[in-house]
Every structure is written in C-alpha cells, then in structure tokens.
C-alpha positions, 0 to 999 in steps of 0.5 A: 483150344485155339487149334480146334476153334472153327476147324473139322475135328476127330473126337471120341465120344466119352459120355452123353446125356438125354440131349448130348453125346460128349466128345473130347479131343485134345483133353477138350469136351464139346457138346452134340446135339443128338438130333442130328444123330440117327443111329445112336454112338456107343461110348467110346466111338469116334465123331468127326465134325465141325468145332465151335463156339455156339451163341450160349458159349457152349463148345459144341461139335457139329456133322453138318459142316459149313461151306465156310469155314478157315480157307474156304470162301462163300457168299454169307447173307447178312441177318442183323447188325449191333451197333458198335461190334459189326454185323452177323452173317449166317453160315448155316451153324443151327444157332451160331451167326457170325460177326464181320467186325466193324473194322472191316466195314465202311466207315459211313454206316449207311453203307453197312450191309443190311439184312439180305445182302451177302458177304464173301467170307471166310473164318478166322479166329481170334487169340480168344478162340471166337470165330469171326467172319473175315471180307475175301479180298482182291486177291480171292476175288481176281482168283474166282473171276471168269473174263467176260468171252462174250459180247454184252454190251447193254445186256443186263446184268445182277452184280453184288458189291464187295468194295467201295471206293472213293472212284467207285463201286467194283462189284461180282456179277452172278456170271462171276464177272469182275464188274465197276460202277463209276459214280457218274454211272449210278444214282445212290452208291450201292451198301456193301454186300448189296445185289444190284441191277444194272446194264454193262456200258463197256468191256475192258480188255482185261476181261472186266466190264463197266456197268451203270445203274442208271436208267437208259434214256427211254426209261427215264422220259415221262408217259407223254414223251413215252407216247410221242415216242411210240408213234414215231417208232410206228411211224412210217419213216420215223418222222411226224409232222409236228413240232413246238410250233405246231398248232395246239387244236392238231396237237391235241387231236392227235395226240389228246394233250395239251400243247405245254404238255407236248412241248415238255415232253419234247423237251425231255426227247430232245434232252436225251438225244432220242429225237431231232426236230427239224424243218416243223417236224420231229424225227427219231434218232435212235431208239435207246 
C-alpha cells in the first residue's frame, strides 16, 4: 500500500454506494466521494486521482489533486499545532491536513510556526503509509531562487522565513530572493515559516540580499523630534536657529513644547545621526 500512499494512481471502479464510488488498484479499494463526480462512472470504468489516508483513516482517492505532493514543492500555510507530534498544514485535501513533525522543527517551541505562516514542503511517506509533510531544504531553495538584477537598496521588501540559525534568519522574499537577516538587524527573531516586513541593508555579490527589520532612524524618533525634523527639512537651507541653549519662551513659541521636551527630542536627532548642532544652531544632516 506504501507504493500508492501519497502518489496519482489509476484504479477500476468495482463497486459504489448512495456516497462512494469504490476504486481498487493493486487489490487495494479507496473511497470516492461522489460529489466531486459530475457524470456518474459505470462499474467498471477506470479513475485516476490522488491516493490518501483521510483524517477518519479511510483510504480514499481524490480528482482534485494537490500541488504537493512527492517531489513537488509548495508553500503550505500552517492551520494548528499538538503539542508533542508537530504542526498540521493544509495541502487542499477536503479533510486531510498534514503533519510537519517536530523533528523538523525548532527546538524552542516559541519559534514554531503558527496559524498563517507558511512551510515550503513536500510529502513523504512513512514505513506505515501515513503521509507527512517534509521542510524543502537549502538545496530546493538555492534551486527556486532569482538573483537580485536590480538595485534595491533600502527598498522594501516581504520575505518568509525558512531557516533559523544561531547567525541568523535566511529568508525567501515574495520576488523569490535568497534573503538574511542578521540579529543586530532585527528586534525579536521571526518563527519559522513567518512572513516578515523588512528593507534590503545590502547585496551580495552572489546574487543575495541582506535585509533589516528594524525601523529606520526616523521612524523610530518620538512625534516631537518628528516635528523638529519636519521644520528643518521645510526649512530654507535645512537649518534653524536654535539649539539645547536657546531660551525656553522662543522654544515654546515656535514650536509649542517645553524646553525639556525639545532637548529630548534633540537628543534622539542626534542619537540617530539626523542632525548636527552647531554654533547655537541645529542643522539637518541626512534624511533617513
């Protein structure tokens, strides 16, 4: 039975039911479902479809054959987790979902895929003849890989996660680049099959990109040093006349906050290499 587990077969349809149609190869009989039948099968007539075990260990055959299968690689989003054998993926089987054992998955549970993130997979089956979903490895995803042929820098970019290492997290953008994310260049390490957001920092000459997570310098400042930046980028020359010893009442007239206020939010412009302050005034150095 093992050589039709998981596989497209050719059967002869040898009895049926009010539900079934019952179709054997190989001396072995699986059900299917009439509803996926149009024009009713005379006994005897032969089906070709895809073999499986359903979820109520019913041997059943299928027309509706699944983009994965054995050899055929897909992105499968995940839609639960037991705690102990893995997590289940959907591969389109009416009710079937498949397990990716917890021996292929990271060894800190909060790095488990969860429901809506989405493995790379194909199937395999074991000596039992139950179907399991098996991680495509560097190999499969050096193989689908397109080099990076333009210019990205700072672009942004949504990338899935299919390997986490101690060095960082190699990810699969949409465009089907060959991405990393260094752990300097990330706030929490993304789960394993997780879609992230991100901009490219760098491009390799391998045809690769190096991608962070983290926000760029002005997203990060808080709405007053935000509003500070604005007036200097509106600002004739991209410099305004004031700095952490000007006096609080022109502080607070031109800007409407306090002096401690403004000498935080120069702080965190200058913390992040935004501005300069020089000679009693502060100047913008780049925009981001």
């Amino acid at each position: 039975m093992n050589n039709l587990i998981g596989r497209i077969i050719t059967g002869k349809i040898t009895d049926e039911n009010d539900k079934y149609y019952f179709v054997q190869s190989e001396g072995v009989t699986f059900e299917l479902d009439k509803s996926e039948i149009k024009k009713p099968f005379k006994i005897g007539a032969n089906f070709k479809g895809f073999a499986y075990e359903n979820e109520n260990h019913k041997l059943q055959i299928t027309r509706n054959i699944p983009k994965i299968r054995m050899d055929h690689y897909g992105f499968a989003p995940v839609v639960k987790e037991k705690f102990g054998l893995g997590v289940f993926v959907d591969i389109g089987l009416p009710n079937k979902d498949i397990v990716v054992s917890i021996d292929e998955l990271p060894t800190i549970h909060s790095l488990w895929p969860q429901d809506g993130d989405r493995l790379l997979i194909d199937l395999i089956v074991d000596s039992k003849g139950r179907l399991w979903g098996h991680l495509a490895d560097e190999d499969i995803f050096q193989a689908i890989a397109r080099p990076v042929k333009s210019n990205l820098m700072n672009k942004n970019i949504s990338a899935t996660a299919y390997r986490l290492k101690l060095a960082g997290t190699h990810l699969l953008s949409d465009d089907y680049h060959l991405a990393f994310l260094h752990p300097d260049e990330r706030q929490i390490e993304p789960r394993l099959g997780q879609r992230v957001s991100g901009r490219v920092i760098g491009t390799l000459k391998d045809g690769t990109i190096n991608i962070s997570t983290r926000p760029r310098a002005y997203e990060e400042i808080d709405d007053d040093a935000k509003m500070i930046l604005e007036s200097l980028k509106r600002s004739a020359n991209g410099i305004l006349e004031f700095s952490d010893k000007s006096d609080p009442k022109e502080i607070k007239d031109y800007f409407g906050i306090s002096k401690a206020s403004f000498k935080r939010a120069i702080g965190h412009l200058l913390k992040n290499n935004l501005i300069i302050q020089v000679d009693g005034h502060i100047e913008l150095k780049k925009l981001g």
